[in-house]
N, CA, C and O atoms as CSV, one atom per row, in Angstrom:
chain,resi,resn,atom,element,x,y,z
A,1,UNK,N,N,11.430,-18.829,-11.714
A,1,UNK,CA,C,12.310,-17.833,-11.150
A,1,UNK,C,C,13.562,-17.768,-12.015
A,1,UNK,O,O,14.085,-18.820,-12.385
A,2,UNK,N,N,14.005,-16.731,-12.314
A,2,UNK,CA,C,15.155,-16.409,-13.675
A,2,UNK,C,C,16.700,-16.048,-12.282
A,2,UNK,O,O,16.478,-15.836,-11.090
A,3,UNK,N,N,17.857,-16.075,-12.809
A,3,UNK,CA,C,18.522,-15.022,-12.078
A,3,UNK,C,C,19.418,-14.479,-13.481
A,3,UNK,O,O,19.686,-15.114,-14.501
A,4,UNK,N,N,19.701,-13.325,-13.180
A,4,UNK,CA,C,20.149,-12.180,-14.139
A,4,UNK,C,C,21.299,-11.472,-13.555
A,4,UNK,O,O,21.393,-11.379,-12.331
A,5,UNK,N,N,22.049,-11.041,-14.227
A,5,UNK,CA,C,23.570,-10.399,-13.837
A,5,UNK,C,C,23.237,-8.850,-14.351
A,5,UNK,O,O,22.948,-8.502,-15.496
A,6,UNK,N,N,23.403,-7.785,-12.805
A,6,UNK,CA,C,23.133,-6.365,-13.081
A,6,UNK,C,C,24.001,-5.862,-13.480
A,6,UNK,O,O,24.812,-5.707,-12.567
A,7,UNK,N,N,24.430,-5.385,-14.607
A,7,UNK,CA,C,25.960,-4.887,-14.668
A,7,UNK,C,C,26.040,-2.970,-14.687
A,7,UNK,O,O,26.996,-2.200,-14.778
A,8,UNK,N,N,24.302,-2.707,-14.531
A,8,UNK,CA,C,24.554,-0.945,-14.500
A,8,UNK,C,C,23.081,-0.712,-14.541
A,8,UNK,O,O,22.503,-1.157,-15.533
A,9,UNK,N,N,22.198,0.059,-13.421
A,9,UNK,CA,C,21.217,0.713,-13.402
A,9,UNK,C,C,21.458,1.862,-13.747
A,9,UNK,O,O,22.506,2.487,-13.588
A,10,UNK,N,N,20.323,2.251,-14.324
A,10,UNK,CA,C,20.487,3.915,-14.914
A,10,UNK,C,C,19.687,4.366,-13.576
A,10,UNK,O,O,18.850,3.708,-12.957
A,11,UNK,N,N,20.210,5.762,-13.280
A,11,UNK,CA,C,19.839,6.413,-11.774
A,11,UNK,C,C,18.094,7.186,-11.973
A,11,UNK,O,O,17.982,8.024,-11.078
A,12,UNK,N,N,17.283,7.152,-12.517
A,12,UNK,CA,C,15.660,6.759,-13.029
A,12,UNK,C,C,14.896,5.462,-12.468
A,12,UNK,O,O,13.806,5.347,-11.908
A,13,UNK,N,N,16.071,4.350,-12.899
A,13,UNK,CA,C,15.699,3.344,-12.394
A,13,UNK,C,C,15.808,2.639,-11.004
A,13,UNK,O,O,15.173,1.768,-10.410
A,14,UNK,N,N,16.928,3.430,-10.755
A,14,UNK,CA,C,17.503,3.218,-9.262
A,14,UNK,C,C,16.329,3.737,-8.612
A,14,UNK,O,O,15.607,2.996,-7.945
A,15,UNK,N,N,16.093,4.960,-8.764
A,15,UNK,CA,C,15.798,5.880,-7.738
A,15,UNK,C,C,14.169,5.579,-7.599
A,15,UNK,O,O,13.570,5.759,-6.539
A,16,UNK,N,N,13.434,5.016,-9.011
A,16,UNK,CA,C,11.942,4.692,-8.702
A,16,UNK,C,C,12.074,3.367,-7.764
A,16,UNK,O,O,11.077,3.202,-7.062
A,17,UNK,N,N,13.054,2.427,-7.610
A,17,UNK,CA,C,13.199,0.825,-6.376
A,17,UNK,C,C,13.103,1.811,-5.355
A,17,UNK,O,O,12.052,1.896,-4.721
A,18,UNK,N,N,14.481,2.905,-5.002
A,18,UNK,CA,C,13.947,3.732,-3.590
A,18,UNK,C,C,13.185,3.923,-3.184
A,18,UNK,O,O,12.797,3.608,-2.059
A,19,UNK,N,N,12.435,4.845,-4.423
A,19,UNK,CA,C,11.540,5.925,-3.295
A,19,UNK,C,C,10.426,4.876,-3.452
A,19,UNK,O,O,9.613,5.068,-2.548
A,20,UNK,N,N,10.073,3.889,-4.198
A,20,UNK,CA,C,8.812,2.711,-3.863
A,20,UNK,C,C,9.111,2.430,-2.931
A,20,UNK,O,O,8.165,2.564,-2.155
A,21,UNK,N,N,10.448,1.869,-2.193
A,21,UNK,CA,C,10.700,1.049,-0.677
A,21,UNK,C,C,10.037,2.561,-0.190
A,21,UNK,O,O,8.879,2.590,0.227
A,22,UNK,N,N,10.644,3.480,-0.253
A,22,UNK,CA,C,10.397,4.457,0.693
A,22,UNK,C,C,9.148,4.869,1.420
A,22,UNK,O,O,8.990,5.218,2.589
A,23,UNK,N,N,8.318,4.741,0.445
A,23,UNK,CA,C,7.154,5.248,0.021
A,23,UNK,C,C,6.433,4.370,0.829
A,23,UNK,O,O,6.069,4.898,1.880
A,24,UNK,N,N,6.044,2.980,0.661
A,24,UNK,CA,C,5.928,1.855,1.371
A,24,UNK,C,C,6.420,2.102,2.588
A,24,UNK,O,O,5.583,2.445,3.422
A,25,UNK,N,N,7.880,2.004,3.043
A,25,UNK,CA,C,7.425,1.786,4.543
A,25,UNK,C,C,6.823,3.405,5.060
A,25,UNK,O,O,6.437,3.510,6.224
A,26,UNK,N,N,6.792,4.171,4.477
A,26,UNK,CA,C,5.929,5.812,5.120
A,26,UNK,C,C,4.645,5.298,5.539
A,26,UNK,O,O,4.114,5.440,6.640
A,27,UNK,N,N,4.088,4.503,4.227
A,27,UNK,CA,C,2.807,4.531,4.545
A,27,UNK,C,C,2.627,3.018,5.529
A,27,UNK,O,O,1.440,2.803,5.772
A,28,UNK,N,N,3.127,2.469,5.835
A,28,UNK,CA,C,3.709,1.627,7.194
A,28,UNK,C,C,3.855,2.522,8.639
A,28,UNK,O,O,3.240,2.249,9.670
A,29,UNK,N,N,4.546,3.338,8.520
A,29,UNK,CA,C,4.855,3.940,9.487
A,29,UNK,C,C,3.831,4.484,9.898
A,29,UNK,O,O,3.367,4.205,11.004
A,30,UNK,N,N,3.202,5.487,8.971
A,30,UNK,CA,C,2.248,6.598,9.376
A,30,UNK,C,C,1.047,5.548,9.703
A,30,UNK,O,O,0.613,5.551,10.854
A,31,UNK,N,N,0.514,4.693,8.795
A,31,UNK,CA,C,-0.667,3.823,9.363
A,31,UNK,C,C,-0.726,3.465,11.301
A,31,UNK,O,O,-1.640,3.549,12.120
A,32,UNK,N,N,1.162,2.939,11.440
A,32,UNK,CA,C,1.217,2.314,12.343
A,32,UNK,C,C,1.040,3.936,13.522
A,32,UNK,O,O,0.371,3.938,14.555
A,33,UNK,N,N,1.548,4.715,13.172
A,33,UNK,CA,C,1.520,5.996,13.923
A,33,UNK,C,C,-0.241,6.438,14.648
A,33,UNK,O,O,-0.775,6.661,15.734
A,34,UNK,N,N,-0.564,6.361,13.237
A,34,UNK,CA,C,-2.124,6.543,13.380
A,34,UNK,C,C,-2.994,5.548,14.124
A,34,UNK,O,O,-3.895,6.256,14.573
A,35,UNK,N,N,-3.210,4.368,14.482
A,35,UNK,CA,C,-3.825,4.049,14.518
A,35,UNK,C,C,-2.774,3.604,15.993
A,35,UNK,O,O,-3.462,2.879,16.712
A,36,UNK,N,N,-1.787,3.759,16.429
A,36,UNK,CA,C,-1.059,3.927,17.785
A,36,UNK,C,C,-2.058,5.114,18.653
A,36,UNK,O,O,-2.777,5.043,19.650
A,37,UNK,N,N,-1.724,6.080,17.811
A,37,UNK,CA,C,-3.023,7.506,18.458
A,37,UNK,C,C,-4.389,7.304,18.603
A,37,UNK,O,O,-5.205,7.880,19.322
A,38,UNK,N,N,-4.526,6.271,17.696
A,38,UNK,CA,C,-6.414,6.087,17.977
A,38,UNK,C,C,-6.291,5.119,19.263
A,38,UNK,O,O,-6.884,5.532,20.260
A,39,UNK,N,N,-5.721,4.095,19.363
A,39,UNK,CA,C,-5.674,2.861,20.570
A,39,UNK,C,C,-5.400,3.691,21.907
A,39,UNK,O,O,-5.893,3.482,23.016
A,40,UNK,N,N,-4.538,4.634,21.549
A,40,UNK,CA,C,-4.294,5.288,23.113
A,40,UNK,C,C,-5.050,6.551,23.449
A,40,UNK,O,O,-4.978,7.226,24.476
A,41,UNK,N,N,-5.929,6.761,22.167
A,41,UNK,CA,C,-6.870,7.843,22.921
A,41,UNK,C,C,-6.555,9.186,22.620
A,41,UNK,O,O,-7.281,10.123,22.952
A,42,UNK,N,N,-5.240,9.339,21.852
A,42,UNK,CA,C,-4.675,10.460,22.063
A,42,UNK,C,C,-4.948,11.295,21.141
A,42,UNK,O,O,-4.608,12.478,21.120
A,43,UNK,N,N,-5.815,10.496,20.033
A,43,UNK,CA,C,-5.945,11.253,18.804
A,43,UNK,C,C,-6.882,12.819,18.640
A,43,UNK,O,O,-6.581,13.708,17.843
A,44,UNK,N,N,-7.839,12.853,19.430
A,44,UNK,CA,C,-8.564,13.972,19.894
A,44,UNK,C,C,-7.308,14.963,20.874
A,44,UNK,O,O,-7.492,16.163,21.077
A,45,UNK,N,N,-6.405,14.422,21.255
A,45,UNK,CA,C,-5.309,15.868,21.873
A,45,UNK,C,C,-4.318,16.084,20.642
A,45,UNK,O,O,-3.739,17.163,20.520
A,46,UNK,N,N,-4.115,14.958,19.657
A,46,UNK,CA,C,-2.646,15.415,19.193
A,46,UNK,C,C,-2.802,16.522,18.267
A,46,UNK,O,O,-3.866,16.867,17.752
A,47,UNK,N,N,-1.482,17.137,18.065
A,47,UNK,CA,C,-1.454,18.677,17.114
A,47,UNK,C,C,-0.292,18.433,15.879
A,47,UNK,O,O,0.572,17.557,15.869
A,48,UNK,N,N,-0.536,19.463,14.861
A,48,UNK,CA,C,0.553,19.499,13.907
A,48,UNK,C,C,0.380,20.599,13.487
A,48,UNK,O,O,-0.708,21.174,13.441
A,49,UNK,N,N,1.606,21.098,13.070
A,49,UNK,CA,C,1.675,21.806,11.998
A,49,UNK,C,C,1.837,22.201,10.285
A,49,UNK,O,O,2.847,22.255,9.583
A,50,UNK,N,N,0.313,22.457,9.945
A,50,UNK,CA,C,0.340,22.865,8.335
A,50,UNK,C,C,1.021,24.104,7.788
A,50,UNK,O,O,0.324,24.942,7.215
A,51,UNK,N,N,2.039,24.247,7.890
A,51,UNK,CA,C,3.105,25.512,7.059
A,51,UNK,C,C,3.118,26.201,8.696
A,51,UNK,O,O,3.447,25.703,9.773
A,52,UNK,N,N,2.581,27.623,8.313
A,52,UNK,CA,C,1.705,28.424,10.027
A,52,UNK,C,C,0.624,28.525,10.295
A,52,UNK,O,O,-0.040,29.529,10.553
A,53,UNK,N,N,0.179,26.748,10.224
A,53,UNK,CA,C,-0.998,26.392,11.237
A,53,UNK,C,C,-1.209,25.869,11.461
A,53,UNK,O,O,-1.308,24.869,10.751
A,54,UNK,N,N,-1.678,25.896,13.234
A,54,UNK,CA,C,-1.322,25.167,13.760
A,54,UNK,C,C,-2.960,23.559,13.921
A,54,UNK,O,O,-3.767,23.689,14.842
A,55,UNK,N,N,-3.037,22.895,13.391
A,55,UNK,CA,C,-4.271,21.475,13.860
A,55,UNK,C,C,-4.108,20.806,15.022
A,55,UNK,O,O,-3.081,20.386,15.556
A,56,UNK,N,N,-5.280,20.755,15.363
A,56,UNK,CA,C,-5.735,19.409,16.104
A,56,UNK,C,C,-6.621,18.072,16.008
A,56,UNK,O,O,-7.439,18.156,15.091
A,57,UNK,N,N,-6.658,17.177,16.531
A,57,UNK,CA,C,-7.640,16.409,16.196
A,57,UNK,C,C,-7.576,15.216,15.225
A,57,UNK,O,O,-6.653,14.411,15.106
A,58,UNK,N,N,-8.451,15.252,14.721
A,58,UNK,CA,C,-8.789,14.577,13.652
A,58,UNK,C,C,-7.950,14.541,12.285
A,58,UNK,O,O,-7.571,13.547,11.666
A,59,UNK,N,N,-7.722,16.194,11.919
A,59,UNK,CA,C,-7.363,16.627,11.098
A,59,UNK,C,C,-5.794,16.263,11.066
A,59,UNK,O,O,-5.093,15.919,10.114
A,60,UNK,N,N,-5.356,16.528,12.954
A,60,UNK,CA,C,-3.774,16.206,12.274
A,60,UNK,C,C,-3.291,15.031,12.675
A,60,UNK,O,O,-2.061,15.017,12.730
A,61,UNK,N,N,-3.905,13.894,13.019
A,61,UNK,CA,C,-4.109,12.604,12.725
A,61,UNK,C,C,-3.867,12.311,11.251
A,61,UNK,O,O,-2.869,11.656,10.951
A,62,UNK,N,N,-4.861,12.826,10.123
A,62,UNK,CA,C,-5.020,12.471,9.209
A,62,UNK,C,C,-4.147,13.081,8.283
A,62,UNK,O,O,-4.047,12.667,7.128
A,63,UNK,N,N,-3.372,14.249,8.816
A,63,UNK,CA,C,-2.140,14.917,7.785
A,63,UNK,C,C,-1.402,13.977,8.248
A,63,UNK,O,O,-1.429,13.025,7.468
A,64,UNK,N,N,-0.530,13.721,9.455
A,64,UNK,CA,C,0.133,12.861,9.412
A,64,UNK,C,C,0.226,11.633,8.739
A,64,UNK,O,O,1.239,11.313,8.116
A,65,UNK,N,N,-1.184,10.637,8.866
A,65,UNK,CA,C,-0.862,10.106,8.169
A,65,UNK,C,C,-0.691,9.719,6.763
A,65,UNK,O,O,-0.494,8.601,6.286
A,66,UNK,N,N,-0.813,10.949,6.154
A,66,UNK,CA,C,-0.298,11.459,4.527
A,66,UNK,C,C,1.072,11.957,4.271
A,66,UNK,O,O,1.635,11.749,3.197
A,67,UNK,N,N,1.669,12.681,5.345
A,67,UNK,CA,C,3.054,13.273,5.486
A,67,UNK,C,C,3.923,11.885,5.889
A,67,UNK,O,O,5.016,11.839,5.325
A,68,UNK,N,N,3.731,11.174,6.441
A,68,UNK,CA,C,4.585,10.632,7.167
A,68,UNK,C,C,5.437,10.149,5.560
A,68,UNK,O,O,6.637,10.267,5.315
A,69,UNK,N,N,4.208,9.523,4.534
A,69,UNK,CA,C,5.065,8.894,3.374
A,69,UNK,C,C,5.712,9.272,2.507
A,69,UNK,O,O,6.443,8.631,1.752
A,70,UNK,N,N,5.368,10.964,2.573
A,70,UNK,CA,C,6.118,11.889,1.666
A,70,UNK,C,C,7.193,12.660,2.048
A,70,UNK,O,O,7.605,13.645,1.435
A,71,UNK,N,N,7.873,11.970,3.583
A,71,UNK,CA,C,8.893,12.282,3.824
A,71,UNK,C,C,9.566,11.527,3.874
A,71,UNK,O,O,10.777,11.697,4.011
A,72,UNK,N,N,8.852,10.160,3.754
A,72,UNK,CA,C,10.057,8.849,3.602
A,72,UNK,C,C,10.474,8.945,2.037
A,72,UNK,O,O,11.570,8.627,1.577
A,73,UNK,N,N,9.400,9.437,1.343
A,73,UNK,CA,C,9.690,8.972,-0.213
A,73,UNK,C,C,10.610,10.579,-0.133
A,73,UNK,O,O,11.262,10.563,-1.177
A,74,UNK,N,N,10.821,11.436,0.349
A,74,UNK,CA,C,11.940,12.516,-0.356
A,74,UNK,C,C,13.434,12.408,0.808
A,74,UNK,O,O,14.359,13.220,0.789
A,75,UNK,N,N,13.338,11.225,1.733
A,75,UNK,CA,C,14.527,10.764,1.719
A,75,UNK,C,C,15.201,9.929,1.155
A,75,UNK,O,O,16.406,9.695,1.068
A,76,UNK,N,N,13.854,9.289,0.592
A,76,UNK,CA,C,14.480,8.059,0.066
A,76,UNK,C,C,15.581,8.294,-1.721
A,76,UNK,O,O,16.598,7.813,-2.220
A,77,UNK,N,N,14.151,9.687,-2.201
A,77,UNK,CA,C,15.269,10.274,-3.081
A,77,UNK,C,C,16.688,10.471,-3.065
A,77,UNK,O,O,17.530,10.209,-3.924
A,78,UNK,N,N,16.861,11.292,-1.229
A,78,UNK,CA,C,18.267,11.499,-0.993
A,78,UNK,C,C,19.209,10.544,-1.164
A,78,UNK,O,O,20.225,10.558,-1.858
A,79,UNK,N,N,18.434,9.111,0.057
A,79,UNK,CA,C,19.287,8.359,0.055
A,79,UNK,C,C,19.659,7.732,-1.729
A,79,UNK,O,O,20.816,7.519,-2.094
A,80,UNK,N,N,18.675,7.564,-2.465
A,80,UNK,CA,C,19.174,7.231,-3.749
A,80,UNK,C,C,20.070,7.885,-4.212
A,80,UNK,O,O,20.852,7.250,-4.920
A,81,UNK,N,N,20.242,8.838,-4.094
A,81,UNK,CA,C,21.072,9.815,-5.177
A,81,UNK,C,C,22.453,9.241,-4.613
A,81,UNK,O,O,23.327,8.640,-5.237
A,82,UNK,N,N,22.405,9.639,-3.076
A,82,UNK,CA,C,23.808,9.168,-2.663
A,82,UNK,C,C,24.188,7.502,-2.799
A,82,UNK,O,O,25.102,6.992,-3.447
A,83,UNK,N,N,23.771,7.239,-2.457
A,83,UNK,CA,C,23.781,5.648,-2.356
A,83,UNK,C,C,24.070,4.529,-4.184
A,83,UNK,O,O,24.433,3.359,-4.304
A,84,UNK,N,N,23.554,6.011,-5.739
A,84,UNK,CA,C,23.804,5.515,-6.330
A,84,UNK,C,C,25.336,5.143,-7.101
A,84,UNK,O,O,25.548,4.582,-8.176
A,85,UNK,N,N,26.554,5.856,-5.791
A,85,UNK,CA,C,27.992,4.653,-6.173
A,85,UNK,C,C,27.690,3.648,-6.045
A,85,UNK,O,O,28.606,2.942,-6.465
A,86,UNK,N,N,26.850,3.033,-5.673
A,86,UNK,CA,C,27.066,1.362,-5.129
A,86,UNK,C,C,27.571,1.185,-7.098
A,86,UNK,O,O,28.629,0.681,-7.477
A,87,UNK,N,N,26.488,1.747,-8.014
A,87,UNK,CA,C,26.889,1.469,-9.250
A,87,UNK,C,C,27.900,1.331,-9.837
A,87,UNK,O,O,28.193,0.639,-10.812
A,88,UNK,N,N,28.798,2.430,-8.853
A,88,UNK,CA,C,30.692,2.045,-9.077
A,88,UNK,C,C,31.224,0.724,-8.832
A,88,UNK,O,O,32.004,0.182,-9.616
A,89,UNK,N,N,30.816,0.194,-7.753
A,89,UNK,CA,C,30.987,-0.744,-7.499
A,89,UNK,C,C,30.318,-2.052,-8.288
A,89,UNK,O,O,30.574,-3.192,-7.900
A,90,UNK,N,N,29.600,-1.848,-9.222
A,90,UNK,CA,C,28.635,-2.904,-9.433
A,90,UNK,C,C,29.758,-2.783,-11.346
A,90,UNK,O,O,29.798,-3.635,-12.233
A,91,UNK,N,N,30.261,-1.796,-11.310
A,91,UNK,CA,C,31.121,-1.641,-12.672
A,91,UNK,C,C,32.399,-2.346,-12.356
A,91,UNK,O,O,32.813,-3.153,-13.189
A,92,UNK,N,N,33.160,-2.120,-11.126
A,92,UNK,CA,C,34.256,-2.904,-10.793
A,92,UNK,C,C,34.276,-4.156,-10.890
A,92,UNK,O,O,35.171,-4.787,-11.451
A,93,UNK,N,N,33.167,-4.693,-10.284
A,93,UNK,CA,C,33.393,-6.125,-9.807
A,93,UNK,C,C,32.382,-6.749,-10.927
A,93,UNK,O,O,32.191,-7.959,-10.813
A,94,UNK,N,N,31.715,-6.091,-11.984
A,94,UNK,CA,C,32.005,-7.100,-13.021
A,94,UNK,C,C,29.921,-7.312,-13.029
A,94,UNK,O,O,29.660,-7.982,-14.027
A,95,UNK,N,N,29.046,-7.071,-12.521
A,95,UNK,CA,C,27.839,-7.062,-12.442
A,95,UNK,C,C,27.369,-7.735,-10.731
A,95,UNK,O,O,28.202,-8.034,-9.875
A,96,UNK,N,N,26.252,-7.822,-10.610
A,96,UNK,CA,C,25.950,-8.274,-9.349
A,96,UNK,C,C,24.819,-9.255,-9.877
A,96,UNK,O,O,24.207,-8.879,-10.876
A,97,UNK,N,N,24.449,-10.577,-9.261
A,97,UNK,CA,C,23.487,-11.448,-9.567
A,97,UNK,C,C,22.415,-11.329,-8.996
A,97,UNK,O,O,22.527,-11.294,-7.770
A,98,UNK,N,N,20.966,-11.219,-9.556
A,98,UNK,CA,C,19.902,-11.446,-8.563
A,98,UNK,C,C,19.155,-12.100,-9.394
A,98,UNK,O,O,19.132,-12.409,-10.585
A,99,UNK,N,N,18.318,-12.274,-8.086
A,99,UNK,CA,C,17.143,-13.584,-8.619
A,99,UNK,C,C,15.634,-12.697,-8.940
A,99,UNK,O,O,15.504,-11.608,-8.381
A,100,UNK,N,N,14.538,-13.202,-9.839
A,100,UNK,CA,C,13.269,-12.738,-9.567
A,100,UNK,C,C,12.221,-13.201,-10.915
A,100,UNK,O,O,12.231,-14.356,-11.341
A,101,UNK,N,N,11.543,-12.378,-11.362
A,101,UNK,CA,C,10.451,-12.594,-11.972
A,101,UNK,C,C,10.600,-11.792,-13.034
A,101,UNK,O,O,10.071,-10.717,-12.750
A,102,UNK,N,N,11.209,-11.762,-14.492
A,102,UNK,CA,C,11.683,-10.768,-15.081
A,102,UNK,C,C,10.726,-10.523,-16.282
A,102,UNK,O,O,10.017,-11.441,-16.694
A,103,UNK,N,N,10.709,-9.445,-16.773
A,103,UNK,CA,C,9.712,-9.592,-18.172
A,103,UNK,C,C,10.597,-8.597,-19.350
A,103,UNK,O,O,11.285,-7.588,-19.203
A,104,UNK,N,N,10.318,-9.188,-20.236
A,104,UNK,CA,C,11.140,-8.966,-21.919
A,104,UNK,C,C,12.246,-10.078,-22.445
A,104,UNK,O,O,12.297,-11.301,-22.310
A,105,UNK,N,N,12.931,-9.320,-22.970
A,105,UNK,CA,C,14.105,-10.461,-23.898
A,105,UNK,C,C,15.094,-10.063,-23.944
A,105,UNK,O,O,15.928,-10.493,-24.742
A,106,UNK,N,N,15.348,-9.015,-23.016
A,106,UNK,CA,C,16.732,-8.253,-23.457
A,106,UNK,C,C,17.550,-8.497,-21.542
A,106,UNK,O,O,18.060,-7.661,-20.796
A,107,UNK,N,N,17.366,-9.703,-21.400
A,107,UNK,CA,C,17.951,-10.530,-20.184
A,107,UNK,C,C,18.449,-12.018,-20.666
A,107,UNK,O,O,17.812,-12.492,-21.606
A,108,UNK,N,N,19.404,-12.722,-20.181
A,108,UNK,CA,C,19.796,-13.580,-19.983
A,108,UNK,C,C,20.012,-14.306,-18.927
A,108,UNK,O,O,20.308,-13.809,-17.840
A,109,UNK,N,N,19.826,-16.171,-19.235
A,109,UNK,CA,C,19.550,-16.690,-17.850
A,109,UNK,C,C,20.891,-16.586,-17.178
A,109,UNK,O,O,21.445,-15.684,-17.806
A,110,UNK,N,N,21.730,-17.013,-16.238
A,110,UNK,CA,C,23.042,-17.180,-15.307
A,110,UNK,C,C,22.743,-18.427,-14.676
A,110,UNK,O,O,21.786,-18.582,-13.917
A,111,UNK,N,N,23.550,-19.303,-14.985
A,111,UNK,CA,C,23.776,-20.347,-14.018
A,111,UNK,C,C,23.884,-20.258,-13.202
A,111,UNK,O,O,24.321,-19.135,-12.949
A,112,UNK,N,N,23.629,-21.337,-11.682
A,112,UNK,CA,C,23.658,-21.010,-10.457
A,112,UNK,C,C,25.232,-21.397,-10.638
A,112,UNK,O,O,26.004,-21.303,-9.684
């Protein structure tokens, strides 16, 4: 395990950590959504809407659980974009330390 001092993400890099968290818990969510509707039966009543039209069934069971992650991953864009001052902050105070599993040569170790 290495730890490394962040002193500036480029917002490319920021924003692919987001929308992966994002993306991830969607498809968390929607799994957990889906398969909530199958346990309670409900999945043969529930409905959605594709643009102007309107599903049932099976079908919008199964959009959902494709939508659910592609609305976490285009908030998660949002939230990146906004969220990337933290980088202001990460310029002030000089870098931020984290720990992990790093690959190349263009890192250095940090003492604890």
């Amino acid at each position: 395990m290495k730890r490394v001092k962040v002193k500036y993400l480029k917002i490319s890099s920021y924003l692919k950590l987001c929308v992966g968290a994002g993306v991830s818990i969607g498809i968390l969510d929607g799994a957990f959504r889906f398969l909530l509707l199958l346990v309670m039966g409900q999945l043969s009543t529930s409905e959605a809407l594709l643009f102007s039209m309107q599903v049932k069934g099976w079908v919008a069971g199964i959009l959902q659980l494709l939508s659910v992650p592609l609305l976490y991953g285009v908030g998660a864009v949002l939230f990146g974009c906004v969220s990337y001052l933290f980088m202001y902050y990460l310029k002030c105070k000089k870098g931020l330390v984290i720990e992990g599993v790093f690959e190349g040569e263009h890192y250095e170790d940090i003492p604890k």
